[in-house]
Structure formats: structure tokens, C-alpha cells
C-alpha positions as CSV (number, residue, x, y, z in Angstrom):
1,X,-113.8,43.7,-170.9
2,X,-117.1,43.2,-169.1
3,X,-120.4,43.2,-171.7
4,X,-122.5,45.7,-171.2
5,X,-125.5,43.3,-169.8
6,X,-123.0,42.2,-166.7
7,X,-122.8,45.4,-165.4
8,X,-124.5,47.5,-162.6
9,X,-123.9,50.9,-162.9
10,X,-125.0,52.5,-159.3
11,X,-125.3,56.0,-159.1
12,X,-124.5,57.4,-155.5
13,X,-127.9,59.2,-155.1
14,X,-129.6,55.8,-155.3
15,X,-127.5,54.2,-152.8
16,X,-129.0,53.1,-149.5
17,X,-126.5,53.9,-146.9
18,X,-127.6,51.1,-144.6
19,X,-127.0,48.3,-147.2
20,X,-127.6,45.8,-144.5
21,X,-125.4,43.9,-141.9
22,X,-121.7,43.0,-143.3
23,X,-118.4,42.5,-142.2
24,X,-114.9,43.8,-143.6
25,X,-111.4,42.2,-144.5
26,X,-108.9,44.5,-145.4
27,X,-105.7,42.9,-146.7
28,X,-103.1,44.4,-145.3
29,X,-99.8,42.5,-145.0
30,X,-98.1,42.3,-148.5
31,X,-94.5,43.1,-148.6
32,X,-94.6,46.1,-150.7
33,X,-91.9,45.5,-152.6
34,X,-92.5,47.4,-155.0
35,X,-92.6,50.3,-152.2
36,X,-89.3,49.7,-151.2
37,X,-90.3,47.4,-148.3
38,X,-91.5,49.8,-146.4
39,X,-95.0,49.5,-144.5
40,X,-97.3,50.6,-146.7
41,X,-100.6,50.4,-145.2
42,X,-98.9,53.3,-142.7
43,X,-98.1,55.7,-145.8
44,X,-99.8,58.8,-145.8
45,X,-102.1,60.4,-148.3
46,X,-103.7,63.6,-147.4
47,X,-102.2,63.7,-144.0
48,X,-104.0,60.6,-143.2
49,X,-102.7,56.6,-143.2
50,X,-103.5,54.6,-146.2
51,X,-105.2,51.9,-143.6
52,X,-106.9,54.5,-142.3
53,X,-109.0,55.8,-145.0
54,X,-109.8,52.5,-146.1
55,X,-110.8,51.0,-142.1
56,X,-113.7,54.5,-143.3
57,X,-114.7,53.2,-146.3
58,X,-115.3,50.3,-144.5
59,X,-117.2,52.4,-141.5
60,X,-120.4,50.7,-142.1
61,X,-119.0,47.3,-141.5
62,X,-120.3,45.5,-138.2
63,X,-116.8,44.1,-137.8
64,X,-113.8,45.4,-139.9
65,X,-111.2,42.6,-140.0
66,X,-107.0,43.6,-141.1
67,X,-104.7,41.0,-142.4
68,X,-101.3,42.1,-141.4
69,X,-99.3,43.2,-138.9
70,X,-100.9,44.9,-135.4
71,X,-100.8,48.8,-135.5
72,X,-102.5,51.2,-133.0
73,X,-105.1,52.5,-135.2
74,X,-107.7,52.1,-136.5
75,X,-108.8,51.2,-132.9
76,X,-111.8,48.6,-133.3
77,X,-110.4,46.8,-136.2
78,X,-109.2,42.8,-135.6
79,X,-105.9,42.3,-136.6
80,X,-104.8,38.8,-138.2
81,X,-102.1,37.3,-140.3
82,X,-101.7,34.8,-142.3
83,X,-99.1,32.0,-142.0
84,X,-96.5,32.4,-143.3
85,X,-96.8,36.1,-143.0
86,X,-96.8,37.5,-146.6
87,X,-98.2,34.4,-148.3
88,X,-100.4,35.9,-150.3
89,X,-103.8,37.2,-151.0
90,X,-105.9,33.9,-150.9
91,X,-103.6,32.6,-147.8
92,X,-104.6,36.0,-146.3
93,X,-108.3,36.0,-147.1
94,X,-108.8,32.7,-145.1
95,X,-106.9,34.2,-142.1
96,X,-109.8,36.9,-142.3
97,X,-112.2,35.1,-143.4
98,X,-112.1,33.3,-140.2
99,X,-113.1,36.1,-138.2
100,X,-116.4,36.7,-140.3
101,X,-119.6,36.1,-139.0
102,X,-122.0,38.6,-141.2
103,X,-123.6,37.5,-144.2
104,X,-121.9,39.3,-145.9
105,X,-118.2,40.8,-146.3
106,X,-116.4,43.6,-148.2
107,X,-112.9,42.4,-149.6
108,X,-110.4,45.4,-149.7
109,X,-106.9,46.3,-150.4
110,X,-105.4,48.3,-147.7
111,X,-103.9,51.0,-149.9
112,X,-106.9,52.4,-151.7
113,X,-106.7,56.4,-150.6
114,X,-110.2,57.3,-152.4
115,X,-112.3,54.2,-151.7
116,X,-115.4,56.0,-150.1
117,X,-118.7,54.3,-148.2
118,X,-120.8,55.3,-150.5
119,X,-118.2,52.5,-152.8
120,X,-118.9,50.0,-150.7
121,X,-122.5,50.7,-150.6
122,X,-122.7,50.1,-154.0
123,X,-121.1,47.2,-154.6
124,X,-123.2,45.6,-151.7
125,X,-126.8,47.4,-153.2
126,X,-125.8,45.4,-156.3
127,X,-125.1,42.0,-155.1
128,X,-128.0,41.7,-153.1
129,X,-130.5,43.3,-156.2
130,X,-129.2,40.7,-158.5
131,X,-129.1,38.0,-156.1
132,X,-126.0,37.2,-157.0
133,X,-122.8,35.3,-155.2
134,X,-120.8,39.0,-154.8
135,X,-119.9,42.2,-157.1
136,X,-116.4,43.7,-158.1
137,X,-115.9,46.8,-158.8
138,X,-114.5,47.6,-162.4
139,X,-111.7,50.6,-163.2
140,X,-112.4,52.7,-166.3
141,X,-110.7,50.1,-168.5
142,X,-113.4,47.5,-167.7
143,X,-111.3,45.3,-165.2
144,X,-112.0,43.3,-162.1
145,X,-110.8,45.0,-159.4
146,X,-110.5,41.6,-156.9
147,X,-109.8,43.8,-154.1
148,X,-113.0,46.1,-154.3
149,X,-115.6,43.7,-153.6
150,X,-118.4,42.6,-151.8
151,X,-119.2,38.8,-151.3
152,X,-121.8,36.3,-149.7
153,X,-120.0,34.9,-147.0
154,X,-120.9,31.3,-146.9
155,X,-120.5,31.1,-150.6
156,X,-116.9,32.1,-150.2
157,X,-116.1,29.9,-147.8
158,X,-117.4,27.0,-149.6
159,X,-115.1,28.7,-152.7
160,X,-112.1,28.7,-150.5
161,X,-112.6,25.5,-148.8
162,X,-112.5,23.6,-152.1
163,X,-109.1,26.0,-153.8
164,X,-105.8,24.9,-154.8
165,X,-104.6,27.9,-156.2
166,X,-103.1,31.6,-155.6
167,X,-104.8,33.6,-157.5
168,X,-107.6,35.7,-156.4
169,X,-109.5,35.9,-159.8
170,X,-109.2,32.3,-159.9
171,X,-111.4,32.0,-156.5
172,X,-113.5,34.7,-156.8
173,X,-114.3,34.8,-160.7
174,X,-116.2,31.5,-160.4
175,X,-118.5,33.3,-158.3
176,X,-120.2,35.1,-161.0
177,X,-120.2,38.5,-159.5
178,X,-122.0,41.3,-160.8
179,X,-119.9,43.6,-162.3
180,X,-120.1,47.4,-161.0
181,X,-118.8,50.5,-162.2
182,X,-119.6,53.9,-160.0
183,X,-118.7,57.4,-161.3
184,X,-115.1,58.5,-160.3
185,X,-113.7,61.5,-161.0
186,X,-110.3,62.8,-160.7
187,X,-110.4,60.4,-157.4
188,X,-111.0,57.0,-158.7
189,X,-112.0,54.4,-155.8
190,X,-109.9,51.9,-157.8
191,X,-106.9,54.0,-157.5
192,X,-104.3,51.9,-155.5
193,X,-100.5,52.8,-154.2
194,X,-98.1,50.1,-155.1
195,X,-95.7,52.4,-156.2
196,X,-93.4,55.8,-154.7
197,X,-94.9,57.6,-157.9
198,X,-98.5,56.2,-157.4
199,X,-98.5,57.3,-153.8
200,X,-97.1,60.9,-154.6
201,X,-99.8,61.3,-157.1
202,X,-102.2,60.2,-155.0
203,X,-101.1,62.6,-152.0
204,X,-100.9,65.7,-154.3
205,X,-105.0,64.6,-155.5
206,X,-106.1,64.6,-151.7
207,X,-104.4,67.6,-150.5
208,X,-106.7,71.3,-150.5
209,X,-106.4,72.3,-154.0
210,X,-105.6,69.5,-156.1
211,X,-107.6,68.6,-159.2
């Protein structure tokens, strides 16, 4: 559990839209097994693709970066993989990492149905403040979220450069982020699909009339 002190919480009424140039990686290319297999990012919730509403969240971003497999939409994004496809999380970052040239860059899963700008906003608003090396966004229980975050670029390279390991938290924990929670609702921006059930609830909260 985060202290208290570590913590930014960012109202969305304070949040400057234009949080300054930045660049997106969305990780895209795990093999969802836990899914069935099946391509995930490509799932609908809402009536709209999972990659899809997170390539909006990501709207702002100067270039928005996908790690996984080439799809029509959306459009402008950059698609990348890692080698060997499926590798992992910290094998896929450098693959997108690669294509980064802002000073800064939003990490993201690519199955997070009610990640919103204003999210990504945040967590960028709250990094810079605290000039700090990135922030992470917590869930209600107080938890990193290591794929809901906004980093300094060239202090992640210099992180990733230098790692052994597979484990996101490993690489990005070192970089003391500040740690941000943002009012959620019956929509949490944390909310993430890695199961049938998961993505079912999630589908029946975006549809007209859900809670």
C-alpha cells in the first residue's frame, strides 16, 4: 500500500488538457491466454475495440506506438513487435520504446475499456509537478498499476538499457514514480479484460444504461 505522502491525488477539473508534448506505447501483443487465445486487443466493449478506446485515451499523444500484431485501425498508430513475438512486457516496451522520440511517454495496456484522456492527463500533470522520473496510477486497493503510466523518456531508456529481468515493476519501480489515484466510479480506468467474465462485465458497464 502506497503512504499517504506518495501520492497525487488529481482531480479532473484541475487537469490541463494540453499536459505537454508526449508519445504513447500501448502493449498490445500478449497471448491472452487466459482469453482463450483469441485477439484480444480486437474484443469489443461498447460496440467499440478494446485497442480502440485505449489508441483515445492516448488521443493526445504526438505519436501513439502498438506492440503487437498490424490491424487496420486505429489508423495513425505505429505498429511494432517484439522478438520473439509474445516475449513479454519489458521485451515489448523496448520494441516501442524505440520508436519514441517525445520527452515523454504513456505506458498502457491495450485492454483498458475506461481509460479516458483526462487519465492520462493526470498521471502526466503529476510527474512533471513533482519532478519526478514518471507516475503510475493506483486501483482502489492502493496498487501499482505498471501499465497506467506516464514516464520520462530518457530515464527509461537508461532503466532498460541497464535490466536483466522480466518484470515490469522491477524496471519501472526503481524509478520512484509518484503515485496517483484519480476518482473512478462504476468505470474504473484501471479496469482491465484478461478474462471472458471481465470483458462481459465490462461490455454490460459501457452499454446505454448500465450502472
Amino acid at each position: 500500500m502506497a503512504r499517504a505522502e506518495d501520492v497525487a491525488a488529481v482531480p479532473f477539473d484541475t487537469v490541463p488538457f494540453d499536459a505537454g508534448p508526449f508519445d504513447a506505447v500501448v502493449l498490445a501483443g500478449g497471448r491472452a491466454r487466459r482469453m482463450g487465445g483469441g485477439d484480444k486487443p480486437g474484443e469489443r466493449v461498447g460496440g467499440r475495440a478494446l485497442i480502440t478506446r485505449v489508441a483515445d485515451a492516448a488521443g493526445a499523444a504526438r505519436r501513439l506506438v502498438i506492440v503487437g500484431p498490424p490491424r487496420p485501425e486505429p489508423a495513425r498508430a505505429v505498429f511494432v513487435r517484439e522478438e520473439p513475438p509474445g516475449a513479454g512486457p519489458v521485451p515489448a516496451l523496448r520494441a516501442g520504446l524505440a520508436e519514441v522520440s517525445a520527452p515523454w511517454v504513456a505506458l498502457l495496456a491495450g485492454d483498458l475499456p475506461f481509460l479516458r484522456r483526462d487519465d492520462v492527463a493526470s498521471l502526466l500533470a503529476a510527474a512533471r509537478d513533482a519532478d519526478a522520473g514518471g507516475a503510475v496510477l493506483l486501483d482502489d486497493g492502493g496498487r501499482e498499476q505498471w501499465l497506467a503510466g506516464c514516464w520520462r523518456t530518457e530515464g527509461l531508456r537508461r532503466a532498460l538499457a541497464a535490466y536483466e529481468g522480466a518484470s515490469l515493476r522491477g524496471l519501472l519501480g526503481p524509478l520512484d514514480p509518484v503515485k496517483v489515484t484519480v476518482r473512478a466510479g462504476e468505470r474504473p480506468p484501471w479496469y482491465d479484460c484478461d478474462t471472458p467474465g471481465e470483458l462481459e462485465h465490462a461490455d454490460r458497464l459501457a452499454r446505454p444504461g448500465g450502472p
